[in-house]
N, C-alpha and C positions, 0 to 999 in steps of 0.2 A: 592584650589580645590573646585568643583561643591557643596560637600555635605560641607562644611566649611562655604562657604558664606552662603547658605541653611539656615545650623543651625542658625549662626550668626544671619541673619539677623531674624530669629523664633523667636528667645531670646532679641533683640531688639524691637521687635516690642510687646511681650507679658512679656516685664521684671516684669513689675506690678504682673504676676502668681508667686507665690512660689513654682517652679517646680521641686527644686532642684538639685546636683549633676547630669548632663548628659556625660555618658559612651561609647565611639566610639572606637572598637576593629580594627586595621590596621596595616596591617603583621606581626601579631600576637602578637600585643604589645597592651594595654590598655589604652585610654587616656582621660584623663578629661575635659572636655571643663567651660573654665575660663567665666564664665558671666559675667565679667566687661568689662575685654577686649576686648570678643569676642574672643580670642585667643586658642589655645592647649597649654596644658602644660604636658610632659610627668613627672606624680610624683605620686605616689602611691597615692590612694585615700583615704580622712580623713571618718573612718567610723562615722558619726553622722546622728540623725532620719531626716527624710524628708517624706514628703508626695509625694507618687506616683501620685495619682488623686486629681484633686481640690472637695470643697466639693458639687456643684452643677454639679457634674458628676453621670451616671446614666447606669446599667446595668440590660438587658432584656434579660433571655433566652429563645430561641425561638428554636423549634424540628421540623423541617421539618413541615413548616406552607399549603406550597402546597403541600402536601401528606395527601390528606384530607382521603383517605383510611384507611390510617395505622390508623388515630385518630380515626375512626370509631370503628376500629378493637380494638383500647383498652379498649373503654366503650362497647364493646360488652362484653367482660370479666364479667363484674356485674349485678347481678340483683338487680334492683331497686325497694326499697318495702314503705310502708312506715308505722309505728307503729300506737298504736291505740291513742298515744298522735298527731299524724299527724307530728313526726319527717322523714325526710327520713335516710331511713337507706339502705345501698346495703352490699353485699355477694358477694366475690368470684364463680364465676360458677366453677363446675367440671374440672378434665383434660380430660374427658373423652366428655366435652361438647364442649370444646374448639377445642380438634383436629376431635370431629365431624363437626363440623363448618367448620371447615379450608380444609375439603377434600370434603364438599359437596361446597365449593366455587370454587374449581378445580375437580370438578367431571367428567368433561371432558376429563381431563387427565389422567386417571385411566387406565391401561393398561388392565387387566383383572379381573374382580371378580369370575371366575370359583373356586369352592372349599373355597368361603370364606363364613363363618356362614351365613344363610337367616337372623337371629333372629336382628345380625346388620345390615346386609343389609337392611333392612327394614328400620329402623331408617336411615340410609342415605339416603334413596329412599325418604325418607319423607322430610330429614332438606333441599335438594333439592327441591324438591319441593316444598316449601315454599318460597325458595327464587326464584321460576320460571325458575330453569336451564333448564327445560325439552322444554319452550315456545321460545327458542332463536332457530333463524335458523339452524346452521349446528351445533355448539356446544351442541343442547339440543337432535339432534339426534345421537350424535355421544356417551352421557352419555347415552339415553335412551337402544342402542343397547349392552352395555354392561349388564347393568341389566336384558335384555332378553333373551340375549343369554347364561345366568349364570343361571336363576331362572324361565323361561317361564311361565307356571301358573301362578305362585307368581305374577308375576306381571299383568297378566291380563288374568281371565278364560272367562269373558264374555265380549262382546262390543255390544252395542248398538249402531247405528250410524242413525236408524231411522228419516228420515226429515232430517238430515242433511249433504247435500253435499255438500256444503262451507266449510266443516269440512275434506272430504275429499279429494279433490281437493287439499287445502290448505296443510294437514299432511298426504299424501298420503304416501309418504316416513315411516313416525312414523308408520303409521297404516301397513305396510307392515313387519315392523320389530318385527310385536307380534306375540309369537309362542305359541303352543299348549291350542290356544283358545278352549274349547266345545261348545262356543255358538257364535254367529252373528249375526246380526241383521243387514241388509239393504236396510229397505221396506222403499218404495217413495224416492227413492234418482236418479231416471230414468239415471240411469247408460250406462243401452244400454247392446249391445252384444261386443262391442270391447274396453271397458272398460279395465288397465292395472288392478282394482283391480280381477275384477271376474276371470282373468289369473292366477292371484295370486292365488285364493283358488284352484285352482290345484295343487298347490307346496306342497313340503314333510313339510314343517314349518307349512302348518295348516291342515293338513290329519289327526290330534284331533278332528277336528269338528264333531260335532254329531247334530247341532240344527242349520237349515240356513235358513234366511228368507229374500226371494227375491222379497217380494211380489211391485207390481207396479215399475218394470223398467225397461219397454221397450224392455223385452227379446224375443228374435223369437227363432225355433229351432237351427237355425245355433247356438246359444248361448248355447244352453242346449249340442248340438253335442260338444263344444270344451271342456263344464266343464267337459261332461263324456269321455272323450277323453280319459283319464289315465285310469279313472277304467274300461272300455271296454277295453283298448290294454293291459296293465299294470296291471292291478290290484293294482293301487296305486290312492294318491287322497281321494277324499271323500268318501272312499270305509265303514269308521267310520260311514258313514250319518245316522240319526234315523228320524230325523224330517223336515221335506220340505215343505216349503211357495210358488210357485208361481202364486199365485192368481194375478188377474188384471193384467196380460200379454195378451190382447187379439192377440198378433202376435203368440203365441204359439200353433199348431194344433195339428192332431193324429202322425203326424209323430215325433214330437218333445218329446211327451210323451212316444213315444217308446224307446227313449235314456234314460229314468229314469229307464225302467228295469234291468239298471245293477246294480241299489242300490237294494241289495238284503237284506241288515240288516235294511232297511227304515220301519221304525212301523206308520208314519202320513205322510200323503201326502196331501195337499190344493192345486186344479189348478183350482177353481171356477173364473169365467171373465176372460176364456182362450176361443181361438176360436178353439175350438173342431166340428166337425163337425158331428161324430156319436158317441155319447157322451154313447149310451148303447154300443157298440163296444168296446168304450174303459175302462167303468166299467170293463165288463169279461176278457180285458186282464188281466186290475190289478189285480183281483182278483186270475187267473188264475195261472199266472205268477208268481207273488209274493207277492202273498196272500192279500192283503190291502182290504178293506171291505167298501163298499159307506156305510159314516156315515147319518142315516137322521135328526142329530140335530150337531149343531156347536159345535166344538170340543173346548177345554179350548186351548189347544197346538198353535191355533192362533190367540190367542186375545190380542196378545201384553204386557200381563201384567206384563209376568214372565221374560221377556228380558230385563235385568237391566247388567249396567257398572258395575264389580266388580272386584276391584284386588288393590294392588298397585298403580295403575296408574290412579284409580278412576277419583280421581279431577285434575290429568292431561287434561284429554279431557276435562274438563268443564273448563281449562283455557284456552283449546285451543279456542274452541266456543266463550267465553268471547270473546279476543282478537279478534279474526274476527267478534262478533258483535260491538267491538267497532273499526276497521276498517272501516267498511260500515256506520258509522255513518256522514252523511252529516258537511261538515265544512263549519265554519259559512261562510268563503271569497268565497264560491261558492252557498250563498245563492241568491244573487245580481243578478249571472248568469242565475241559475235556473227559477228565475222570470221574469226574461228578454225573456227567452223563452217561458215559458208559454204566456207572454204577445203579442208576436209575431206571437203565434200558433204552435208553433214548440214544437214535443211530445220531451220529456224528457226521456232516456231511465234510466229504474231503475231496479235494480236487487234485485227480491223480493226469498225469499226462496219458494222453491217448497213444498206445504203442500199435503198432504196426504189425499183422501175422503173416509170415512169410507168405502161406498157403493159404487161400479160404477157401469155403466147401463150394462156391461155387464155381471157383478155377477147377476143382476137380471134376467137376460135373459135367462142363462146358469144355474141358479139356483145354490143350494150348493153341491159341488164337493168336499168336504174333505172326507179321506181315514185314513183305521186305522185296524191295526191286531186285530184280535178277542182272540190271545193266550194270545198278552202281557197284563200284569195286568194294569200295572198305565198307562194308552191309557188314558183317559178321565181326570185325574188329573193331576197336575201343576207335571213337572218333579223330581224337590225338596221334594217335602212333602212324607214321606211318612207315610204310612198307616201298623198297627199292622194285622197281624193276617190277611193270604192268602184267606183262605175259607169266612172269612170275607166282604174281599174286592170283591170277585167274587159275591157273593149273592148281596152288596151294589149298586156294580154295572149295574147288571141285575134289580135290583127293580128302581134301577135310570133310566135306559133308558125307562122302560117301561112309566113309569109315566112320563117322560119327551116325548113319542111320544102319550099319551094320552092328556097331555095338549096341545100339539099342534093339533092334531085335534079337540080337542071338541073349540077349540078358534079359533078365525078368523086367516085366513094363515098371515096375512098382520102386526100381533102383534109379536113382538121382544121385547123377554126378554135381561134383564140386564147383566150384568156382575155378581152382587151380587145375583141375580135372581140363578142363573146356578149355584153361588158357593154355595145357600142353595138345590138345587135338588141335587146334586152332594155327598151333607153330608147325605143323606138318606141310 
């Protein structure tokens, strides 16, 4: 037979090994194979010791060498420390560390967090984001919308998106998916009127807003006509609105300011570097209409200071920004190209971000147009802070503006105070 001569010939050619008694089971019977002869001999076998393996044989256990995951995953298990002899020593992590780990690695697949604790939530939101779940394309929007749709606030009360429309463009999706924001922020991002986000602040998801700042993008009335669209037919929408930015719209006229008379709970209104055309015309509407009062010193409510990212999702967008500024970063195999064109004469197109100028010509033109109720108290102060003691604040604030419209006339029109300037008139 095939496996006879096999053996045979194995055992001839390696007789020199001491390999001992070898056992060949065949229909059902047990047989010994004779090393001298090469032969079978069916005879019960003599039990005496032999070695199985010669002694320069050699055994390596090896666990799944290309599942370089798994191996990661088990030193992730310990923390590594090391004493003050400079031994290292590690610890077991928690269970409570471990299976945080293992569900912010599949955070994606999480079916709902509706009704489950903020106080872990949070901590997942976090061990996530740490490991960047939230910056991967469909996967990080797919985990980010369950956590907004579970904890809205929690995850993000404020956004700043100020100067950056690479940001938007890019996480346009993410940013659509944050609910019951109070604050916004989208000045110098020249969005336009047909813009899919500005559409968006008409939806019932951000109709929290109370603080929107639209300053410098491009907006005409037709734009102003579709944000109020809801709260003129509807009554729904940004109907919450308290505070409104659009300054440096110069496509914006009287007709377009007429569509902000439906915000009727609006306590600051900015539409300086708007092309207004009877600019006393349109003071007495505001005023008349809904009450708003021509400020004649710069209000705090648009100086950009107080509009900061805060929530949950904080250092999410700054890895989103991260990430697309190092996108845009020039690679080095298209340095060669670059030059080659320059050298030719040929412009290079480059995509620079849109930055933001403090002043444009046409705020100087039009002069300062911010608006402000005379009832509400905290008008002149940052939204946040506040202030003890009502009769207080009224008296403070009366002696504030006075002496802040006395230092502007007795000083030249053309001197512009500080930031820190304002905030010590302000504490008087």
């Amino acid at each position: 037979q095939s496996w006879s001569r096999g053996m045979s010939y194995c055992l001839h050619s390696e007789s020199h090994l001491d390999t001992g008694p070898i056992y060949v089971r065949e229909n059902g019977k047990l047989h010994v194979v004779n090393q001298g002869a090469g032969g079978i001999q069916n005879v019960t076998p003599k039990a005496r010791p032999f070695n199985l393996f010669s002694r320069s044989f050699s055994v390596e256990l090896c666990m799944n060498r290309e599942d370089d995951r798994a191996r990661r995953q088990r030193t992730d298990h310990f923390i590594f420390t090391y004493t003050k002899e400079g031994n290292l020593r590690y610890s077991a992590k928690s269970l409570f560390s471990l299976v945080l780990g293992y569900i912010s690695d599949n955070v994606d697949h999480i079916d709902s967090l509706i009704g489950f604790p903020e106080q872990i939530a949070e901590k997942l939101f976090s061990a996530a984001e740490a490991r960047q779940k939230f910056t991967e394309p469909v996967t990080g929007l797919r985990a980010l919308q369950k956590f907004t749709e579970a904890y809205g606030s929690l995850v993000l009360c404020s956004l700043c998106l100020r100067n950056r429309y690479l940001v938007i463009s890019e996480k346009l999706e993410e940013i659509k998916s944050f609910r019951e924001l109070t604050c916004l922020d989208l000045s110098c991002c020249k969005l336009g009127d047909e813009h899919e986000l500005l559409e968006h602040l008409t939806k019932e998801a951000l109709s929290s807003v109370k603080r929107l700042l639209l300053k410098d993008n491009s907006l005409s009335d037709a734009g102003l006509r579709r944000m109020t669209a809801p709260v003129r037919v509807l009554k729904k929408g940004l109907e919450n609105l308290l505070v409104l930015d659009l300054s440096c719209n110069p496509k914006i006229t009287d007709v377009g300011i007429g569509y902000l008379l439906s915000f009727k709970k609006l306590n600051c209104l900015d539409i300086s570097g708007t092309g207004l055309k009877d600019v006393d015309a349109v003071i007495k509407r505001l005023q008349m209409q809904i009450g708003l009062v021509h400020s004649k010193v710069p209000l705090k409510e648009f100086d950009h200071s107080n509009c900061k990212t805060e929530g949950w999702a904080e250092q999410t967008v700054l890895q989103w920004e991260q990430a697309i500024m190092e996108a845009m970063k020039p690679q080095d195999n298209l340095k060669s190209r670059v030059a080659t064109l320059h050298f030719y004469g040929k412009t290079h197109r480059i995509k620079e971000v849109v930055k933001c100028t403090l002043v444009e010509p046409e705020t100087k033109a039009s002069g300062n147009l911010q608006f402000y109720k005379e009832n509400v108290q905290n008008c002149h102060l940052p939204l946040k802070k506040e202030v003890a003691g009502s009769h207080e604040l009224k008296n403070n604030k009366k002696r504030a503006l006075a002496e802040q419209e006395t230092e502007r006339t007795s000083k030249q029109k053309h001197l512009c105070l500080s930031v820190e300037d304002w905030d010590l008139l302000n504490t008087y």
